[in-house]
Steps between C-alpha positions, in 0.01 A plus 500: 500500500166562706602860538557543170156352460319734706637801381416388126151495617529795659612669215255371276251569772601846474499599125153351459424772785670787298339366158137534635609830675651611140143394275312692813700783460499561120075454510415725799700833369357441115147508727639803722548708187229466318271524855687841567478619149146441458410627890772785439660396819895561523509332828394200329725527172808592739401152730511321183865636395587395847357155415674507162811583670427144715487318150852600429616466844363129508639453176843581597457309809404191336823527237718581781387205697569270182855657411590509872451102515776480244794302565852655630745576266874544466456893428163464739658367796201547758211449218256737398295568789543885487331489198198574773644735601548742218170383419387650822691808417294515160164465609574815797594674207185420279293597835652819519467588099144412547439723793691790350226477191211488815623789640534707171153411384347517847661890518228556163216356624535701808508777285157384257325296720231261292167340628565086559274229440488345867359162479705408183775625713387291802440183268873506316685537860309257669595241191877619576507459887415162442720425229828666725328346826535172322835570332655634826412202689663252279843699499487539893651147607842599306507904568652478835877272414475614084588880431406441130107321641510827720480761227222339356322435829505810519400613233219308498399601883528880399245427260270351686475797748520723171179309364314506783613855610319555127180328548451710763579796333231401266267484792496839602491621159146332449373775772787749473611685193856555683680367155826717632567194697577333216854606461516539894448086547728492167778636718446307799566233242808644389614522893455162535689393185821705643474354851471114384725558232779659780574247753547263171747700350683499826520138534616476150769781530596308869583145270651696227770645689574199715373695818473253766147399567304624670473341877815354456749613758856444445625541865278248583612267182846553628455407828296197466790369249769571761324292737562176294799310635809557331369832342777780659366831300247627210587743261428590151120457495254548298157419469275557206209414309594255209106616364166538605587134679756387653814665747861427411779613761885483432732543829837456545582221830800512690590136645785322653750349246356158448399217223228561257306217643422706799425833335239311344325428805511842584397624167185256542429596849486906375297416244252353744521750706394810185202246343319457857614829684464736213350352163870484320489261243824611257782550749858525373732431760888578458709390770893628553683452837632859519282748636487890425605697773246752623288466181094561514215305409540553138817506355893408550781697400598340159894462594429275760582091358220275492580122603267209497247324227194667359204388611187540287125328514 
C-alpha cells in the first residue's frame, strides 16, 4: 500500500513537472519567432522550431505517462507502459523533421546572407536559456530510469546549449557583420538534434525488439541461478525489457523429480537471487525434470518432453 503511495506521488510529482515544462515551451518559441522575424535572425527562428518541437515532445510525454499508468488488460497483458516508448520514437522523429527544415532553410541563407539585429537577438535567447535551463532541470530527476522523461530531457538540454550558443551569436554580431554564421550555428543546431535524437532511438529500437538490456549478461544470469541448491541446469533464457521500466526474464530450470512444495522454495530463492543480483523483477520460471542434452543458453530442441509444474511470479 505505501509503495503504491509513493509512486502516486511520484507520478503526480512528475506531470506537474511536464505541465510547467509544456506552458514554458509553447510561450518561449511564439517569443523566438517573432524575435527572429523582427531581428531577421534564422538562428533564432530555427532555435524556436527546436523549442516548438519540445512542446510536442512534452506533450506526448505527458499523455504517454497518463496512458502508460493504465491498468493491465486481458488483450494488454503487461499494461501500457510502451506507450513511452513509441512516444519516444515520435518525438526522434519530430526532431529530425524539424532539423531537415533547418538544414534546407539554413542552405538559403548561406546563399543571401541578411544583416541581424544583435541585441534583440541577444535579448530573445537569453529569455530562452532560462526558460530550457529551468525546464531541463525539473525533468532531470526522472531522465536517467524513464526513456519517455529522457527524450524530453533532452530535448530540453539541447535547447539550452542552442539558446545560449544563440545569445552569443548575437554578441558578435553587435561588432561583426559576419551574418553567414547564421545558418552555420543553424547547423550546429541541426547536429545536435541528430546526435540526441540517436542514442534515443537506439534504446527504443533495443525494447522494441526484446533485445536483452543492455548490461545484462546472460552467462552470468545463468550461472548465478545454477548456483541455487537444487537448480541442475539453465536453458531457454531470455531477458528483456518489459518498457522503459522494468526487466522480465523467462528460463527454463531443470530439477530433480520432487513435490511442488519444494520447487517453490526454489522458485522463491531464484527470484531473490534476479531482484538483488540483477534488477529482475518479472521472472517466469518453468521447471521440468528432463534436461536437453547438449543444448545452449537459449533454446532446447522442441522434441525433447518437458516434465514438472510451471512456475510463474
Amino acid at each position: 500500500m505505501e509503495k503504491h503511495r509513493r509512486h502516486y506521488f511520484k507520478f503526480l510529482d512528475l506531470s506537474k513537472r511536464l505541465i510547467a515544462t509544456m506552458v514554458m515551451n509553447l510561450i518561449i518559441p511564439a517569443v523566438q519567432i517573432y524575435g527572429g522575424i523582427v531581428s531577421g535572425s534564422m538562428a533564432l527562428i530555427s532555435d524556436a522550431l527546436h523549442n516548438l518541437s519540445d512542446f510536442t515532445s512534452v506533450l506526448i510525454s505527458y499523455s504517454a505517462l497518463r496512458i502508460g499508468r493504465r491498468e493491465p488488460t486481458l488483450r494488454h497483458t503487461f499494461g501500457f507502459k510502451r506507450m513511452e516508448v513509441f512516444a519516444a520514437v515520435f518525438n526522434v522523429a519530430v526532431l529530425f523533421g524539424a532539423g531537415l527544415f533547418i538544414t534546407i532553410e539554413g542552405w538559403h541563407r548561406l546563399q543571401n546572407p541578411r544583416p541581424i539585429q544583435g541585441n534583440l537577438v541577444i535579448l530573445i535567447a537569453s529569455i530562452a536559456f532560462l526558460g530550457n535551463m529551468l525546464s531541463t532541470l525539473m525533468l532531470r530527476p526522472e531522465a536517467h530510469d524513464n526513456l519517455n522523461i529522457r527524450s524530453a530531457f533532452l530535448h530540453m538540454l539541447t535547447d539550452t546549449i542552442t539558446s545560449l550558443g544563440v545569445a552569443v551569436l548575437g554578441i558578435i554580431w553587435i561588432f561583426k557583420p559576419w551574418y553567414w554564421l547564421d545558418p552555420v550555428v543553424s547547423w550546429v543546431i541541426v547536429i545536435l538534434i541528430l546526435y540526441s535524437g540517436w542514442d534515443i532511438l537506439k534504446d527504443a529500437f533495443g525494447i522494441l525488439m526484446n533485445a536483452t538490456p543492455l548490461g545484462i549478461d546472460l552467462h552470468a544470469i545463468q550461472k548465478e541461478m545454477e548456483a541455487v541448491p537444487g537448480v541442475e541446469k539453465i536453458h531457454h533464457l531470455h531477458v528483456w525489457n518489459i518498457a522503459t521500466e522494468g526487466v522480465a526474464l523467462i528460463a527454463h530450470v531443470v530439477v530433480e523429480d520432487q513435490l511442488l512444495s519444494k520447487v517453490d522454495d526454489i522458485a522463491a530463492k531464484i527470484r531473490h537471487e534476479l531482484l538483488c543480483r540483477f534488477s529482475i523483477d518479472h521472472p517466469v520460471l518453468q521447471f521440468e525434470a528432463t534436461s536437453c542434452p547438449a543444448t545452449g543458453i537459449l533454446s532446447c530442441p522442441v522434441n525433447v518432453a518437458h516434465a514438472g509444474p510451471e512456475e510463474g511470479e
